[in-house]
Structures are given as C-alpha cells and as structure tokens.
C-alpha positions as CSV (number, residue, x, y, z in Angstrom):
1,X,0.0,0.0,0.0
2,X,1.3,3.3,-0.6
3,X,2.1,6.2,1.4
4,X,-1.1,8.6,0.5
5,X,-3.7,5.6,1.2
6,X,-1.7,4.8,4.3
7,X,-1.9,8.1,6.1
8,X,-5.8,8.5,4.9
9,X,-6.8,5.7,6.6
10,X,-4.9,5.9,9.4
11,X,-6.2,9.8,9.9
12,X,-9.9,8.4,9.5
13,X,-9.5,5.5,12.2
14,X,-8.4,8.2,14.6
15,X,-11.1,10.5,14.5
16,X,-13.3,7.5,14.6
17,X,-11.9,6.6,17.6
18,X,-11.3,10.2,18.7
19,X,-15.3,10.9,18.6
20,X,-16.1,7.7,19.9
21,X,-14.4,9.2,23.1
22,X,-16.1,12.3,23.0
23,X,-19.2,10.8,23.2
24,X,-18.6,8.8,26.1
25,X,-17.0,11.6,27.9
26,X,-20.4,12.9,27.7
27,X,-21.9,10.5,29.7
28,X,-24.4,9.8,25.9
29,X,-24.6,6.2,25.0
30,X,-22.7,4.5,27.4
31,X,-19.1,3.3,27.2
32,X,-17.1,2.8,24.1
33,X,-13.7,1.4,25.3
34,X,-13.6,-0.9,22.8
35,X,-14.1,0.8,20.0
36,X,-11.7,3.6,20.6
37,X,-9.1,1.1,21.4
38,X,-9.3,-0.6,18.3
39,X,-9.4,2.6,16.3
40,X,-6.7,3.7,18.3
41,X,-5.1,0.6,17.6
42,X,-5.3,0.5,14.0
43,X,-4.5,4.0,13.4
44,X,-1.6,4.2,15.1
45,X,-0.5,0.5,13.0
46,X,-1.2,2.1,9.9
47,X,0.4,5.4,11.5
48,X,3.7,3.8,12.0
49,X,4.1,2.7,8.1
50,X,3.2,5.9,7.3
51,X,5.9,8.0,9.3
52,X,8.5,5.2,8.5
53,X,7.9,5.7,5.2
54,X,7.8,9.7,5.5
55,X,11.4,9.3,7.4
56,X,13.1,7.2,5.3
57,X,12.4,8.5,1.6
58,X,15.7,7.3,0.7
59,X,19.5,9.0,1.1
60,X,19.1,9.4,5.2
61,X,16.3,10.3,7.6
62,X,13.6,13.3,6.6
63,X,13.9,15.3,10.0
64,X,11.7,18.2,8.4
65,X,9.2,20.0,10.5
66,X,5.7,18.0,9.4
67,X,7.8,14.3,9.7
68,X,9.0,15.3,13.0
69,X,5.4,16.1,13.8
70,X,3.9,13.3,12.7
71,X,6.3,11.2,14.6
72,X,5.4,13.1,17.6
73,X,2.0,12.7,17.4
74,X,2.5,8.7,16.9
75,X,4.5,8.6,19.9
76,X,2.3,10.8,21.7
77,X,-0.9,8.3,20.6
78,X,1.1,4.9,21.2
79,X,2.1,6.0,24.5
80,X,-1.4,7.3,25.6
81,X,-3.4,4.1,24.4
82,X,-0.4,2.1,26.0
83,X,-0.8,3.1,29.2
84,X,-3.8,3.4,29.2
85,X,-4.8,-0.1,29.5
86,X,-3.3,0.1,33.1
87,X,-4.2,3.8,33.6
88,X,-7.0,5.9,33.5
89,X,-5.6,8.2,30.7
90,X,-8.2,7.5,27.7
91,X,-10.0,10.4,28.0
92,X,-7.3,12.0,26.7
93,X,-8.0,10.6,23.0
94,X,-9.8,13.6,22.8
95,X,-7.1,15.6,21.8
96,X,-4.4,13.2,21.1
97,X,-6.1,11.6,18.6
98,X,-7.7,14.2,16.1
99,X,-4.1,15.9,16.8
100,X,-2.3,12.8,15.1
101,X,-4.8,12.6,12.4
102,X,-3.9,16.0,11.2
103,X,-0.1,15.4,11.9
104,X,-0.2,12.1,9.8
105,X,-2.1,13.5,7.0
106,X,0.3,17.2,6.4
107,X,3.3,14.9,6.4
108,X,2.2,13.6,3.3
109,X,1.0,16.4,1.8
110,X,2.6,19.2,3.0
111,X,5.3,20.1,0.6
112,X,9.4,19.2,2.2
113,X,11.4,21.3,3.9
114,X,14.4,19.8,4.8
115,X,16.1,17.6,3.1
116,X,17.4,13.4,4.1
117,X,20.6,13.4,5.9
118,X,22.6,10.6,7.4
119,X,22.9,10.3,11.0
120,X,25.7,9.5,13.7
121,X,24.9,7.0,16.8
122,X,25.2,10.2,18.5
123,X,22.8,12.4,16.8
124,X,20.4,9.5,16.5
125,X,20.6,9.3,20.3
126,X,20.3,13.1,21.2
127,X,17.0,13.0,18.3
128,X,15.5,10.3,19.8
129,X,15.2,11.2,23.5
130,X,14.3,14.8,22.7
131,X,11.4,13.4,20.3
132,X,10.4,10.9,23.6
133,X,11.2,13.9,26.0
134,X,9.0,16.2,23.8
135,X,5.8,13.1,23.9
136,X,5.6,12.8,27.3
137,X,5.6,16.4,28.2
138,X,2.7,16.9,25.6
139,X,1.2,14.4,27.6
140,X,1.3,15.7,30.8
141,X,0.3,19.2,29.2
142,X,-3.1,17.7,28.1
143,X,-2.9,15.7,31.3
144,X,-2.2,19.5,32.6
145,X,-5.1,20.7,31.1
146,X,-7.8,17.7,31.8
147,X,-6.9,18.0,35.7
148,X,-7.7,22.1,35.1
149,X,-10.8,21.6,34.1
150,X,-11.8,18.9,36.7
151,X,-10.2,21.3,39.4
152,X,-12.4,24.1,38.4
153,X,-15.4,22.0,37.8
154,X,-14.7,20.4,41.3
155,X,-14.8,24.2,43.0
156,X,-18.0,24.9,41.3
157,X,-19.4,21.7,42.8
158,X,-20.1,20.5,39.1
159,X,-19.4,16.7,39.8
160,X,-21.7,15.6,35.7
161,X,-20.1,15.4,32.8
162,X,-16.0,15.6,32.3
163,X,-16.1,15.1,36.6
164,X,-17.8,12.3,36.2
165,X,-15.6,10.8,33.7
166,X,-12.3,11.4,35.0
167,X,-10.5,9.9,37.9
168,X,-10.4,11.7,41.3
169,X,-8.1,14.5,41.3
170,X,-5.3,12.9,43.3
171,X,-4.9,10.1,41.0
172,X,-4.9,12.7,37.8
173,X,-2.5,14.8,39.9
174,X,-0.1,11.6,40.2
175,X,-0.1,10.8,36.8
176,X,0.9,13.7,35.7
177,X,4.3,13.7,38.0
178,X,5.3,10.2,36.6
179,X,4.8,11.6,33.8
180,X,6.9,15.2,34.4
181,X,9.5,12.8,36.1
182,X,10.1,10.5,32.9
183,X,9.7,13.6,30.5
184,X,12.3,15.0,33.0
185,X,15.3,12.6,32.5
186,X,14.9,12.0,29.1
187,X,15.2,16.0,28.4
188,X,18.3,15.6,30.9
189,X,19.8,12.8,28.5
190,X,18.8,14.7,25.3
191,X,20.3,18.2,26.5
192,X,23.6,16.2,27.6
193,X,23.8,14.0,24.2
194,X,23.1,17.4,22.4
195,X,25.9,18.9,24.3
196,X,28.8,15.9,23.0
197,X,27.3,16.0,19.3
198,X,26.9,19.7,18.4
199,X,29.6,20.7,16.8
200,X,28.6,24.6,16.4
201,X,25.7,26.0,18.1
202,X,25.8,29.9,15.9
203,X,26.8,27.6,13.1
204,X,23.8,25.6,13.1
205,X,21.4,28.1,14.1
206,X,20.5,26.1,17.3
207,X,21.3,29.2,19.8
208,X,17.6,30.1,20.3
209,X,16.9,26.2,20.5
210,X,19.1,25.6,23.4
211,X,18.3,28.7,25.5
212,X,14.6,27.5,25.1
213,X,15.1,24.0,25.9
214,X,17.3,25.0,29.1
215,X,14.5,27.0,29.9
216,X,12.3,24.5,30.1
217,X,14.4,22.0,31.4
218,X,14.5,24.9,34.6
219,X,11.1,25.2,34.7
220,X,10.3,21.4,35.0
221,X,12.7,21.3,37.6
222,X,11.1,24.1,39.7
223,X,7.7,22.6,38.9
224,X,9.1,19.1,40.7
225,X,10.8,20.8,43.4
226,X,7.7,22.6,44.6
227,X,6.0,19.2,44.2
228,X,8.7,17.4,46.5
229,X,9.4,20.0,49.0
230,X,6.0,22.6,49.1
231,X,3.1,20.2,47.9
232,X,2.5,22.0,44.8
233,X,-0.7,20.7,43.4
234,X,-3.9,21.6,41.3
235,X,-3.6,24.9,39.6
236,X,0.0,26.1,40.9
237,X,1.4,22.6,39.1
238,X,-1.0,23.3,36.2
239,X,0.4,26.3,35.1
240,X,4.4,25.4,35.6
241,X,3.7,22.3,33.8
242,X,1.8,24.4,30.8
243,X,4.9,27.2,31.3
244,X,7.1,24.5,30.2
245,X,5.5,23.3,27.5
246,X,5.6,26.3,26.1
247,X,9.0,27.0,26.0
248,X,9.6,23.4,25.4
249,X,7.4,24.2,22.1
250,X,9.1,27.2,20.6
251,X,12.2,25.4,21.3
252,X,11.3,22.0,19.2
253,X,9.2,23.1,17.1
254,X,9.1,26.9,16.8
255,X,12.8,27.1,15.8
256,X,12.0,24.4,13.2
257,X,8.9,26.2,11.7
258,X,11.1,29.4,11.3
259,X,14.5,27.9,10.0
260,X,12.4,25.8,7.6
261,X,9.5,27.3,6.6
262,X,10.1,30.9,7.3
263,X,13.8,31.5,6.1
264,X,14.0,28.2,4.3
265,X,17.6,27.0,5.8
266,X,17.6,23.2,5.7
C-alpha cells in the first residue's frame, strides 16, 4: 500500500476513535472502550508505516518540521493508548487523537522542507530522547489541562459530565508527575547528548533552541521541586507544567517552523 492511502486511513480510524471518546465523555450512550481502542489501535499500525515511510524516503532520515510532527504525534498516541490499559488516561483521545490525524495527513501532503541526511549513533541518540522527552511532556500538558478543568469543575461543585468521567483528582495529579518525572530525565539525557554532538551552536542556528530547551528544562525542575518540598498541586502545578510546555514548544518546534519554513535553511 502506498504512502497517500496509508496516512488517509490511518487519519480516519483516529477520529473514529477520537469521537467515539467524546461521546462517552459525555456520559451519551454509554461506554465505548472498545471501539476507541481498536481505532486507536489500528490507526496508530497504519500510522507507523506511514511516518517510517515519510522518514526514510531514501539517502538518510527526513527530519523536516511536518515528519518530525507526525512522529510526535504517533509517539504521543502509542504511549497514551499504552498506558492506558493500566491507567486511567483514555479520555485524553480527545485531543491526542484528532491531533495525530492531522499530523499524519500534512506529512504527506505538506510540501518538504528539509532535506534526508545521514545520521551518527550520536545524533540519533540526542534525536531520539528529545522526540520521547517532547511526547511525554505533551502528555502531561493535556494531562495539565484535563486536571484544570476537573479542578475548576470540582470548585464549582459540578461533579456531571468531564467530573464524572475522570479519575479523582489525586490520581490525575499523580499521573501527571510520573509523567513530568520521565519527560524529565529523558530532556536531561537529550540536552547532555546534544551537548557531546553539536559541533557549532551559531553555526547551526541552534542558539535560540538551546536557550529554550534549558529553559524549560529549569522550569520542569522548579515545577518538581515545589511538588517534593512545598506540595505544589492543582492549579500552581498546572500552570508550571503548561509554562514549560511552552518554552519546550518554541524550542522543538518553533525554531524548526522558522529555519524551515520561514527562512527556508535546511
């Protein structure tokens, strides 16, 4: 099967299953486990010949902006419908998802901007743990934002609908710092690797990237701190852990969109 047919069908299996979850978030027509899990299943199957494919078109690995996304997002799905057949995380389909399906589909269509290029054991290393790093932290930022909304639902004394649906808070608020731990060391291991490979930070335009990633690499670590010494929790971990995100996503992606798509330098 080729690329174009892959990447359709894998896109139309996730919103199936991404709307399937919607509507039992609702609390309208009962539960729908299975179906989402099988959509979410097969998408992210026919999602991982379609970004193998996108990577590898031949001469090296494609590490444009629109591969790298849709390799995010099928990370970011096949970890979420992982755990979640131990953990209560599959309301978060919602918006992982629809997210790949778009992802999936602009790989393919979206025009190139970068070109192949072979890669050391090195670079491989430091691209790898920053693509994980990058997955679990847009995890725990819709994590982030789920435990927001049950938070403020919670002080309204709204306890229908998304309340209803989700765990109790203090199991939301634990996943989300087993997540910000793992996310955690793997940025460590990515900033170190990045450190022993780059040859030329002005030379390779990855100044700005750096400062950002440090950035966020600080404030994860204040955002954990808080957590072990103060007892940080609901809104105050919210926004640290949305504050990083941020930064960590003008640092991965933001100085990709303008190198590549802005002053086209591949």
């Amino acid at each position: 099967m080729s690329l174009i047919p892959l990447s359709f069908i894998s896109a139309l299996l996730y919103l199936i299953g991404g709307a399937a979850q919607a509507v039992s978030l609702t609390g309208k027509g009962g539960e729908r486990r299975t179906l989402v899990l099988g959509a979410g299943a097969a998408a992210v199957l026919f999602h991982t010949l379609a970004v193998y494919y996108v990577l590898h078109p031949g001469g090296g690995i494609q590490l444009g902006f629109f591969p790298i996304a849709s390799l995010v997002a099928w990370l970011v799905a096949g970890l979420v419908l992982i755990s979640s057949l131990k953990k209560p995380l599959s309301n978060l389909f919602v918006a992982v998802f629809p997210l790949a399906a778009v992802t999936v589909l602009l790989a393919v269509l979206a025009p190139q901007t970068a070109s192949p290029k072979p890669l050391s054991g090195g670079m491989v290393l430091h691209v790898l743990s920053s693509i994980l790093a990058y997955s679990i932290f847009a995890i725990a930022a819709f994590q982030a934002l789920l435990l927001a909304a049950q938070d403020r639902q919670l002080k309204h004394h709204h306890t229908r609908g998304i309340v209803r649906a989700l765990p109790p808070l203090q199991v939301m608020e634990r996943l989300l710092f087993e997540m910000l731990w793992t996310a955690m060391a793997l940025l460590s291991l990515s900033l170190v690797t990045g450190a022993l490979v780059i040859e030329d930070l002005f030379a390779q335009h990855l100044v700005h990237k750096t400062v950002l990633s440090l950035t966020a690499w600080v404030i994860y670590a204040i955002v954990l701190y808080g957590r072990h010494q103060r007892g940080w929790r609901g809104i105050a971990a919210v926004r640290w852990t949305l504050g990083g995100f941020v930064m960590l996503m003008l640092a991965f992606f933001g100085s990709k969109f303008m190198l590549e798509l802005v002053f086209q330098t591949t």
